[in-house]
VMD Tcl script that draws the C-alpha trace (Angstrom):
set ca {
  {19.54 159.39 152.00}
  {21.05 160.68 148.75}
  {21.97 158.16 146.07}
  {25.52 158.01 146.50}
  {24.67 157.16 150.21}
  {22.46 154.35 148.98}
  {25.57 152.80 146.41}
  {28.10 152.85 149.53}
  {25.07 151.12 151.48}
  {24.81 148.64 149.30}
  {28.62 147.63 148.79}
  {29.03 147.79 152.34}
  {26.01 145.31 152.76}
  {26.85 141.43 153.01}
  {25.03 139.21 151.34}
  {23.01 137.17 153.18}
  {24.23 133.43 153.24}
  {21.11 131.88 151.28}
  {21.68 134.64 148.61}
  {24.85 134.38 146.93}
  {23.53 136.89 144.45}
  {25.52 140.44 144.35}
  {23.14 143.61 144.68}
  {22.84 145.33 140.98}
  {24.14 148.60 141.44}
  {23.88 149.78 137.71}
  {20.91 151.24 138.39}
  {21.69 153.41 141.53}
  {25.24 154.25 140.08}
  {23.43 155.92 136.74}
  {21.15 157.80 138.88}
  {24.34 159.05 140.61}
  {26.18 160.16 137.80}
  {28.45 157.29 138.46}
  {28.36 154.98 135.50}
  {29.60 156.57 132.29}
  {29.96 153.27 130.51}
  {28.00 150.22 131.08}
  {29.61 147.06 129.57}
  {28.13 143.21 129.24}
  {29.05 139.96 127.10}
  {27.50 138.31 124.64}
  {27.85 134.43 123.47}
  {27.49 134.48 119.29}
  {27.89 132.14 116.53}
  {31.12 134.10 116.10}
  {32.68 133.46 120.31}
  {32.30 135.71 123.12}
  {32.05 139.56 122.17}
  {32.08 142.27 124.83}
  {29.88 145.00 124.32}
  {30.16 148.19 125.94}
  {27.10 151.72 125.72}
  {27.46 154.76 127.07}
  {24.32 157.36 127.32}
  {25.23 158.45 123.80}
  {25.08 155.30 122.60}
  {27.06 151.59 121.69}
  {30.50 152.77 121.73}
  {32.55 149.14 121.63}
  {32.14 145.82 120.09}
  {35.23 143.19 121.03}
  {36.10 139.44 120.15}
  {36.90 138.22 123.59}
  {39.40 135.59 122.21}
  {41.18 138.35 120.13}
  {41.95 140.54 123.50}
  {41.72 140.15 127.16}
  {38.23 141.62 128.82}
  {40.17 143.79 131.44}
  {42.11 144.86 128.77}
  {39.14 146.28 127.33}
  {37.69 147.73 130.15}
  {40.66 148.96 131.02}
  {40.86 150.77 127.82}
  {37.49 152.09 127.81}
  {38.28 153.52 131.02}
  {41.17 155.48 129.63}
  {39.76 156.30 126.14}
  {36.28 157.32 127.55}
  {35.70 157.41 130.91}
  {36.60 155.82 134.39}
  {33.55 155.33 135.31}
  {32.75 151.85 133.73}
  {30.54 148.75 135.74}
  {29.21 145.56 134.29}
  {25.76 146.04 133.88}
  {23.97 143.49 131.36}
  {20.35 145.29 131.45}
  {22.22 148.58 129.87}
  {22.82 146.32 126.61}
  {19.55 144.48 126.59}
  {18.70 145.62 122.96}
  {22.07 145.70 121.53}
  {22.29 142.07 122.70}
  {18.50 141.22 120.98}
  {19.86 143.29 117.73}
  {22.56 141.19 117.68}
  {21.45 137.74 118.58}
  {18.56 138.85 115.69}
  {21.59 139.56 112.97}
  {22.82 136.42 113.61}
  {19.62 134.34 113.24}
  {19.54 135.88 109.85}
  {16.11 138.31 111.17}
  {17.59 141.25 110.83}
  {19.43 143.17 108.19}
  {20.13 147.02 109.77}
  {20.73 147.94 113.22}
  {18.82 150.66 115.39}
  {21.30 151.11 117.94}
  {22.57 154.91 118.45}
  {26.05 154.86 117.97}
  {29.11 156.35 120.16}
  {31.79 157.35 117.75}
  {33.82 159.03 120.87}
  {36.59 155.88 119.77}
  {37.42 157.54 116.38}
  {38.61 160.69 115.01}
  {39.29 162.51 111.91}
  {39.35 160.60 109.28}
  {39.15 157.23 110.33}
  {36.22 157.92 111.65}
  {34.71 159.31 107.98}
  {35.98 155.77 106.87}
  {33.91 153.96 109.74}
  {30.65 156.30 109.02}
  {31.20 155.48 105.20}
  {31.37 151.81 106.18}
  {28.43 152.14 108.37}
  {26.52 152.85 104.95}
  {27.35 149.63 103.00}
  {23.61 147.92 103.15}
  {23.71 144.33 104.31}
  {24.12 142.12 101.73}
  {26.93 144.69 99.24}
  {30.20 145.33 99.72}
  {32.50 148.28 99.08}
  {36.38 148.19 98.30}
  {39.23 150.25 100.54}
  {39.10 152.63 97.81}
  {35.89 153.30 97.78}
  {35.47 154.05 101.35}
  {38.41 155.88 101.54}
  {37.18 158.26 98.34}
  {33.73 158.68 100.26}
  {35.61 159.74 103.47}
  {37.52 162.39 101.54}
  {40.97 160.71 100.51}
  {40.48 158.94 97.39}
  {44.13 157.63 97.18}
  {44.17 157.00 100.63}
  {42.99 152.95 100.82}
  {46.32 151.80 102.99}
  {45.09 154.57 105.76}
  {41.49 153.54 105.43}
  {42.48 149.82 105.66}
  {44.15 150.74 108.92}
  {40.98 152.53 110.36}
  {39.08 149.28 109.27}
  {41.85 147.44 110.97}
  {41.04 149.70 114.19}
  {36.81 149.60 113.89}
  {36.02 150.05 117.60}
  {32.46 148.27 116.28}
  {33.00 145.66 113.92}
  {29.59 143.59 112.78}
  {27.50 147.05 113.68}
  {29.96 149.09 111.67}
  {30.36 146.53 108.72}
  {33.95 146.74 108.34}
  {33.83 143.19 107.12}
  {31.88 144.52 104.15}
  {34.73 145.88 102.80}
  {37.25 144.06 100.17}
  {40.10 144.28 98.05}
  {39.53 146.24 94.53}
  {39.70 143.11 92.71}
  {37.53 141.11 94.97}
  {40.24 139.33 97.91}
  {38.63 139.75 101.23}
  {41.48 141.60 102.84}
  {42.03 142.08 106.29}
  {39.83 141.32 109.48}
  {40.18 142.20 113.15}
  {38.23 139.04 113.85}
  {39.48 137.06 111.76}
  {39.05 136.06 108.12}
  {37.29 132.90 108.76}
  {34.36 135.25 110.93}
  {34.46 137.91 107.67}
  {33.94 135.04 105.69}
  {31.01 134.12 108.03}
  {29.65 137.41 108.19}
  {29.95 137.95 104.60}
  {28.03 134.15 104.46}
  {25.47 135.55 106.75}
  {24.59 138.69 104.48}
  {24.53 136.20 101.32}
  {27.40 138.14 100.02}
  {29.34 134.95 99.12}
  {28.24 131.52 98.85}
}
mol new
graphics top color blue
foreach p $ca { graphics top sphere $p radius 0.5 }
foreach p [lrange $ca 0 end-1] q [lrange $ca 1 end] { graphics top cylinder $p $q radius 0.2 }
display resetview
């Protein structure tokens, strides 16, 4: 029996009435070539994000109260690839990175990164954000200058606006020239939490 067989098997398959458990067919579907992007949730300090890896690496990072989880998945299914299942063991470690960032016991993140979201230069501003240690911030400017546009800080403000991985990719690192915090996907009560985390403001 080939793996594929073993999937339909397994959806096929009742489950028995003392086991109201579903079978987890992350596992199987990988070794078929059927999962392209594994997706789970996370609880935070911050609400409910959704957190999605493909092999390459994390490739999303969304506030669940800021946009509608089939929404997501729906657009990572577009954007990436159709093949997309729930499967929390794929994003054990970004979870534990996480939950660590958050508990203030970690200050950089190890996770390989999926940048398949972004393009051109937006994505130069995202991979000059990604640079901004923990604990600094950087200015629209700034990023925009280090991603090849100097005068372009309206156009880098909108890829900031767009980060596909906010927290990982510090967007919220990033301020106004003369210090104002700007804009947030989140939020600017979670960039000023973030920001608190990092000891960036008091």
């Amino acid at each position: 029996m080939n793996d594929t067989e073993a999937i339909e098997r397994l959806l096929r398959r009742d489950p028995p009435a003392t086991d109201p458990e579903l079978p987890d067919l992350a596992e199987p579907a990988a070794a078929a070539g059927l999962l392209d992007v594994a997706y789970a949730t996370l609880d935070s300090p911050l609400g409910t994000l959704l957190l999605a890896t493909t092999p390459r690496g994390l490739v999303r990072i969304a506030y669940l109260d800021h946009a509608d989880e089939d929404a997501i998945v729906d657009g990572l299914a577009q954007r990436v690839s159709p093949r997309v299942m729930r499967a929390p063991r794929k994003l054990d470690e970004p979870r534990r990175e996480l939950d660590q960032y958050f508990a203030g016991a970690r200050r950089t993140f190890e996770l390989s990164l999926d940048w398949s979201l972004s393009r051109g230069f937006g994505r130069r501003v995202l991979q000059a954000t990604a640079r901004v240690p923990y604990g600094a911030v950087s200015s629209y400017g700034q990023v925009a200058a280090q991603a090849g546009s100097p005068r372009a800080s309206r156009a880098a403000g909108n890829a900031l606006g767009a980060n596909p991985l906010p927290i990982v990719v510090p967007c919220h690192r990033i301020l106004h020239a003369g210090g104002g915090l700007g804009g947030y996907t989140g939020g600017l009560e979670r960039k000023r939490r973030l920001l608190a985390i990092e000891g960036a403001i008091g």
